[in-house]
C-alpha positions as MATLAB code, in Angstrom:
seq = 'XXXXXXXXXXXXXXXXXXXXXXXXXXXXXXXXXXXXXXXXXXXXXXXXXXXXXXXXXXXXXXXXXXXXXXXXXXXXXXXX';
ca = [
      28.344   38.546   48.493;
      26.110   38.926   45.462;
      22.696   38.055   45.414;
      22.211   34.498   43.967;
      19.009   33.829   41.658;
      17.671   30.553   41.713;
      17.009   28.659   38.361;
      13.160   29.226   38.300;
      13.816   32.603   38.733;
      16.531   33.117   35.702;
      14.026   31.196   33.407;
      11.353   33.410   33.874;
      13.532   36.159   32.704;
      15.295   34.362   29.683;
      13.098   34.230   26.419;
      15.732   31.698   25.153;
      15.248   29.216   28.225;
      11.477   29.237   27.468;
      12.040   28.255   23.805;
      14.189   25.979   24.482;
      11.373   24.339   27.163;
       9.250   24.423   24.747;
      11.480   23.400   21.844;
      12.044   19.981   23.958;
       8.622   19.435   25.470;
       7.299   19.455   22.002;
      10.043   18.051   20.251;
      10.165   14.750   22.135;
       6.291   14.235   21.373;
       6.531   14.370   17.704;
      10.037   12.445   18.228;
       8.014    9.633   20.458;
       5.033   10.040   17.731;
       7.227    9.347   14.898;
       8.994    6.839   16.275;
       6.080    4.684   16.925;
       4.140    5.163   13.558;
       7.329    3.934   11.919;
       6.897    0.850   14.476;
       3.780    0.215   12.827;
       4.698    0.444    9.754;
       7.086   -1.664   10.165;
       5.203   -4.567   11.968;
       1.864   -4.220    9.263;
       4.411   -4.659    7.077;
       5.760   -7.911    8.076;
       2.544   -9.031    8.750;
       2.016   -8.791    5.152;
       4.904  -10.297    3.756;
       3.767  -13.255    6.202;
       0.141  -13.707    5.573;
      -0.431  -11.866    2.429;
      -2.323  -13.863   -0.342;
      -1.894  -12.968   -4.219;
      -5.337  -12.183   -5.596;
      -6.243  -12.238   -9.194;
      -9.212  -11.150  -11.366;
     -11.106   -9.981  -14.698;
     -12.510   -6.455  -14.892;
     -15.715   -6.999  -17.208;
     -17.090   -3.340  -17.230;
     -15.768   -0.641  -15.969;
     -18.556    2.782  -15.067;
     -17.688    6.528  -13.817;
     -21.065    7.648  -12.265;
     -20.826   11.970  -11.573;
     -22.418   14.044   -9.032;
     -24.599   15.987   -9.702;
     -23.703   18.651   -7.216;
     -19.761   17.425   -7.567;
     -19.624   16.414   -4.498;
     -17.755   13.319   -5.325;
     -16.991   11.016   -8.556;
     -17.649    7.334   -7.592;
     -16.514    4.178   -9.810;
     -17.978    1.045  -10.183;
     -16.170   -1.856  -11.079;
     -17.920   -5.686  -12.080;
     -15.758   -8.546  -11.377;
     -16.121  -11.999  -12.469;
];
């Protein structure tokens, strides 16, 4: 009979059976990642709904201060 090659051995010939290691190593990270930043999301959400307080107030003077070496544009804003 015919030589029979193991499974480790046929990967490490097969370009396509790397990929597709890869492909679902990596894949299931980003899929676990995603999955639990939606989670979040979800749950900060809630929380707001729930505890969130309405806040109101009176801009009296609004200011745009500049960099100098535009490094940034900063805003000032006076409330009451």
């Amino acid at each position: 009979m015919g030589k029979r090659l193991s499974f480790l051995r046929l990967s490490a010939q097969s370009f396509w059976m790397w990929l597709g290691g890869f492909w679902l190593v990596f894949g299931s990270v980003f899929l676990i990642t995603g999955i639990l930043m939606i989670t979040v999301a979800a749950t900060q959400h809630g929380r707001i709904q729930k505890e969130g307080q309405v806040a109101s107030g009176t801009v009296l003077s609004k200011s745009i201060m500049s960099d100098d070496k535009n490094t940034g544009t900063s805003y000032r804003i006076d409330e009451q």
